[in-house]
C-alpha positions in Angstrom: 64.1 94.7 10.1 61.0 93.4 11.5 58.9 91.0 10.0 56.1 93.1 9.6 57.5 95.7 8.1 56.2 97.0 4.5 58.9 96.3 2.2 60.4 99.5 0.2 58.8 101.1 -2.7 60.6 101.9 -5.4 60.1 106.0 -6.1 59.0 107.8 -9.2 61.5 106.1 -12.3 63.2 109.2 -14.8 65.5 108.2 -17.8 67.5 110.7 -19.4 68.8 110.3 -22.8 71.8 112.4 -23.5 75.4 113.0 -23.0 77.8 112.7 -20.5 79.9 115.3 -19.4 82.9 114.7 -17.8 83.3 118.1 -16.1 80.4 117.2 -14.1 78.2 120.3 -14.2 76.0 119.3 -17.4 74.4 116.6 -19.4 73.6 113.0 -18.3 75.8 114.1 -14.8 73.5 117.4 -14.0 70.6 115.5 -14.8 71.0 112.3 -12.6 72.6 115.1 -9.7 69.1 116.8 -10.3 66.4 113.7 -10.0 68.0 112.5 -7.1 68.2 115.7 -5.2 64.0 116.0 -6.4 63.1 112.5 -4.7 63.0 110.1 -8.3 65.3 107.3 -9.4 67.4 108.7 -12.3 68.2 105.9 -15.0 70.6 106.8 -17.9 70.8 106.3 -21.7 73.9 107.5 -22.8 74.1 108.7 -26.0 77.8 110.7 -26.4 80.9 111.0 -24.5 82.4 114.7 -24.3 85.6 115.4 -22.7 85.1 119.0 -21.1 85.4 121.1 -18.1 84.9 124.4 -17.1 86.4 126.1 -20.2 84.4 124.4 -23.0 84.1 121.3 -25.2 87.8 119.7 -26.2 85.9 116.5 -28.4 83.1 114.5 -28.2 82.1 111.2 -30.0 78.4 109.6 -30.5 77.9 106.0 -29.5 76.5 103.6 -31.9 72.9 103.4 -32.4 73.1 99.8 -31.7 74.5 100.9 -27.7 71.8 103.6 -27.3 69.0 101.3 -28.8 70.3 98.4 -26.3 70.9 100.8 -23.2 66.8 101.8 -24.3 65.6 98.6 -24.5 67.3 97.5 -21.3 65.3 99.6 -19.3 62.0 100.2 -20.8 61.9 96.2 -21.4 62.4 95.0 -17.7 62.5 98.8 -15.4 59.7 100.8 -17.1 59.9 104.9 -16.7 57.4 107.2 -15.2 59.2 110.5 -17.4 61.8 110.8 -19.9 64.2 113.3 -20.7 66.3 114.2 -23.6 69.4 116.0 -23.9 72.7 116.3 -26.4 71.6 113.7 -29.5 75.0 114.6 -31.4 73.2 113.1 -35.1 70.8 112.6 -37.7 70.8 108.4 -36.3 70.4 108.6 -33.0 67.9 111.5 -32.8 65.4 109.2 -35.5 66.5 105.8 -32.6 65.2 108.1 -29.4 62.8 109.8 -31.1 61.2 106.4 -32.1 61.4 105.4 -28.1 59.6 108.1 -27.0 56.9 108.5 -29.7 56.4 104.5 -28.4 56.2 105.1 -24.5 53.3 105.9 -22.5 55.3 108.7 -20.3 56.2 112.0 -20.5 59.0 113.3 -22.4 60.7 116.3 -22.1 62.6 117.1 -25.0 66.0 119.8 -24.7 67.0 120.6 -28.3 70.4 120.9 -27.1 72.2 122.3 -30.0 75.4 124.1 -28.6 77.3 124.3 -25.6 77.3 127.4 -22.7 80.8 128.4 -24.6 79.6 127.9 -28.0 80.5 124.2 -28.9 78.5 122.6 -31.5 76.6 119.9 -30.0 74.4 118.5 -33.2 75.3 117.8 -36.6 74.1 120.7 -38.5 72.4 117.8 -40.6 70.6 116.5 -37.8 68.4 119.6 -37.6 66.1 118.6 -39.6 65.6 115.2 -37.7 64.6 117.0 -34.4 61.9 119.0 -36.0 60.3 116.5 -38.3 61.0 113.4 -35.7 61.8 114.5 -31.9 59.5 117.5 -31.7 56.3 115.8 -32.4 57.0 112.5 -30.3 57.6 115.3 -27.0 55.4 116.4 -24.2 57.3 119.8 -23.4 60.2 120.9 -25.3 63.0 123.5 -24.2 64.2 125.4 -26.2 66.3 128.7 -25.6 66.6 131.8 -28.2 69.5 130.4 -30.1 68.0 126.7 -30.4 64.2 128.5 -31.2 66.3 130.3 -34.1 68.1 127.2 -35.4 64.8 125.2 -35.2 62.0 127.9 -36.8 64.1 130.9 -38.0 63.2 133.2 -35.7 65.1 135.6 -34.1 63.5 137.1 -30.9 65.5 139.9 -29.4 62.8 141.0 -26.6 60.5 139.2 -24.5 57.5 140.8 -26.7 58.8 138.6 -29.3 58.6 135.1 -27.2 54.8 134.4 -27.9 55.9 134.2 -31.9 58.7 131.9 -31.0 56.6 130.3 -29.1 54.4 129.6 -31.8 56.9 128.6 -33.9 58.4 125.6 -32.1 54.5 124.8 -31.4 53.7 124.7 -35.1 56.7 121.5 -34.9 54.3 119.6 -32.9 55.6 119.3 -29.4 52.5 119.3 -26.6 53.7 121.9 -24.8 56.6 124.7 -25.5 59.1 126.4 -23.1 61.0 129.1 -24.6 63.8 130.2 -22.3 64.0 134.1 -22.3 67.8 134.3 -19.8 69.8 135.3 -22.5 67.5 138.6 -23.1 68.4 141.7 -20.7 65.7 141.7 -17.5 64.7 139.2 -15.4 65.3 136.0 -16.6 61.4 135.1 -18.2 60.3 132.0 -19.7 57.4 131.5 -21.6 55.1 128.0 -21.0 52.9 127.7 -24.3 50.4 124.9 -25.2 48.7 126.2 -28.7 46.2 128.2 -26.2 47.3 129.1 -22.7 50.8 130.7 -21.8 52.6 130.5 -18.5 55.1 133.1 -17.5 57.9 132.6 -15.2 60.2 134.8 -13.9 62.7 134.7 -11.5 65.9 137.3 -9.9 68.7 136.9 -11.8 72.1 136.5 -10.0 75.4 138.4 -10.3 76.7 134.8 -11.0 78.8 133.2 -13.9 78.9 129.8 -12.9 75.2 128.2 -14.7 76.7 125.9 -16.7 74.3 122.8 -16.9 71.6 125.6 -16.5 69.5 124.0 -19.8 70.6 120.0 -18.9 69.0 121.0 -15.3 65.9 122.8 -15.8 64.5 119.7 -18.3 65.4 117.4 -15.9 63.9 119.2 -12.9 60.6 119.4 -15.6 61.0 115.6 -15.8 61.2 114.6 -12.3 58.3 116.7 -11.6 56.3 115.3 -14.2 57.5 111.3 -12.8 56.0 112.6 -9.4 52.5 113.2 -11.1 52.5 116.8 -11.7 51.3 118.6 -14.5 52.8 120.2 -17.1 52.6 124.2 -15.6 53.1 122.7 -12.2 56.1 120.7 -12.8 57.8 124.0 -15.0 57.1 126.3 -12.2 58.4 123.7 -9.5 61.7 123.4 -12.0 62.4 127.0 -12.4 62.4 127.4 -8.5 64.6 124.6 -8.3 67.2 125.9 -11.2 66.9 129.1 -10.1 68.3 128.3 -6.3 70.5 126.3 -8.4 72.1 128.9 -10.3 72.1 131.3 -7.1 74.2 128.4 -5.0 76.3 128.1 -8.4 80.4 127.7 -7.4 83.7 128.4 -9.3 85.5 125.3 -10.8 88.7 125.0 -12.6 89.3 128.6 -14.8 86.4 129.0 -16.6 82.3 128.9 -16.0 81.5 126.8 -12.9 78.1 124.4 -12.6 74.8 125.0 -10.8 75.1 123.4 -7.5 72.8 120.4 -7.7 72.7 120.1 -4.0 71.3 123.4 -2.8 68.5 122.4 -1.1 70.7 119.8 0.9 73.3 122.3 1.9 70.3 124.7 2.8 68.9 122.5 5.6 
C-alpha cells in the first residue's frame, strides 16, 4: 500500500441483541447476513441459543444475564454503536439487562418484540410480557411489532388493515418513539403501518407466491437498523428496509423439509 494512502475507515457500527439460530435463516444469523449485505459492521450480543431448522424450534436456552451484560459492556465500553437492534429476549431478566443498555445509549434502537416463532414456538416467557411493555418499549426508537405480538402486547386484535391505526396507537401508548405494525399476515398486499403519535407511513409491497420468509421479522428490524447506523431517518430507513426484505422474501429458497429463509444476498446475486 502506498505511503500516502488514507488509512481505512471503519463503516457505520450495528449491534444486535438476540438469539442465535442455528438453521441460519433468522435471529442473530439473519441479522448479521442483513447489515453486511447493507454496507455496516454487524456486532453481536447473544442472548439465547435455539437449536432449529427449517421445521421449527426443537429447544432453546437463555444465557445468563451476567454473559449478555458482559458481551454489552464489551462493545459499548471499547467499540461504541451507531444503531442497535433487538430480537428474541427469551425472559423477564434479560429483557430489564438490554432494556437498561439501550435506555443508556445515545443510538438508535430498534426494538422486535419477538414473541413466537414463524411455526408457532414460544419465544418469551409468558411472564416476561410485562417487562417488554413497561421496560423495552419505552427505552426504543421504532418498535416492530406484527398482529400477533400487537395482540399479546395491548390486547388488540386487528383483523383488517382499517384496524392498524388502533394498533398502532396501542403499542404507541407503551412509549416507543416510533411504531411499525406489520400488516403480512392480513389478506392483500402485504401493508405496514409507520406511526409516530402524529404522522403515519404506509408501505406496501407485491406479495410473492413464496413460503420460504422465515427470518422475515429478524430481517426487516435489522435492515431498519442498518439504515438508521447510515444516518437515515426513521421513515427513510423503514421504506429503504421494506424494499430490501421485500426482494428478500422474493429471492427466498427451499431448505431442508419445511419453510426456507429470505435470501440475505439478493442484491449480490442480482448484479
Amino acid at each position: 500500500m502506498p505511503h500516502d494512502a488514507p488509512a481505512p475507515q471503519a463503516p457505520p457500527l450495528a449491534l444486535t441483541i438476540a438469539g442465535s439460530d442455528s438453521g441460519g435463516g433468522a435471529g442473530i444469523q439473519a441479522d448479521l447476513k442483513t447489515m453486511f449485505a447493507l454496507g455496516v459492521h454487524g456486532m453481536s450480543v447473544i442472548a439465547a441459543v435455539t437449536a432449529q431448522n427449517s421445521l421449527g424450534v426443537q429447544g432453546y436456552w437463555e444465557l445468563p444475564v451476567e454473559a449478555v451484560r458482559a458481551q454489552l459492556d464489551s462493545v459499548l465500553s471499547d467499540i461504541g454503536v451507531h444503531a442497535l437492534k433487538t430480537g428474541m429476549l427469551a425472559s423477564t431478566a434479560l429483557v430489564e439487562t438490554v432494556a437498561e443498555a439501550i435506555a443508556a445509549s445515545d443510538a438508535p434502537s430498534v426494538v422486535d418484540p419477538v414473541g413466537v416463532s414463524k411455526h408457532g414456538d414460544s419465544l418469551l416467557a409468558p411472564e416476561a410480557v410485562d417487562a417488554v411493555r413497561g421496560a423495552l418499549l419505552p427505552a426504543a426508537t421504532v418498535v416492530t411489532p406484527n398482529l400477533f405480538e400487537v395482540e399479546q402486547l395491548t390486547g388488540v386484535k386487528v383483523v383488517d388493515e382499517s384496524g392498524m391505526r388502533e394498533a398502532a396507537e396501542a403499542v404507541k401508548a407503551l412509549g416507543p418513539r416510533w411504531v411499525l405494525v406489520k400488516g403480512g399476515h392480513l389478506p392483500g398486499e402485504p401493508a405496514d403501518l409507520l406511526f409516530d403519535g402524529e404522522r403515519e407511513h404506509r408501505f406496501a409491497a407485491p406479495r410473492y407466491d413464496n413460503r420460504h420468509t422465515h427470518g422475515t421479522g429478524c430481517t426487516l428490524a435489522s435492515a431498519i437498523a442498518s439504515h438508521l447506523a447510515l444516518g437515515a431517518d426513521v421513515p427513510t430507513a423503514v421504506a429503504r428496509a421494506k424494499e430490501y426484505v421485500t426482494g428478500a422474501i422474493a429471492a427466498g429458497f427451499p431448505l431442508g423439509a419445511g419453510i426456507g429463509p429470505v435470501d440475505h444476498a439478493w442484491m449480490q446475486r442480482a448484479r
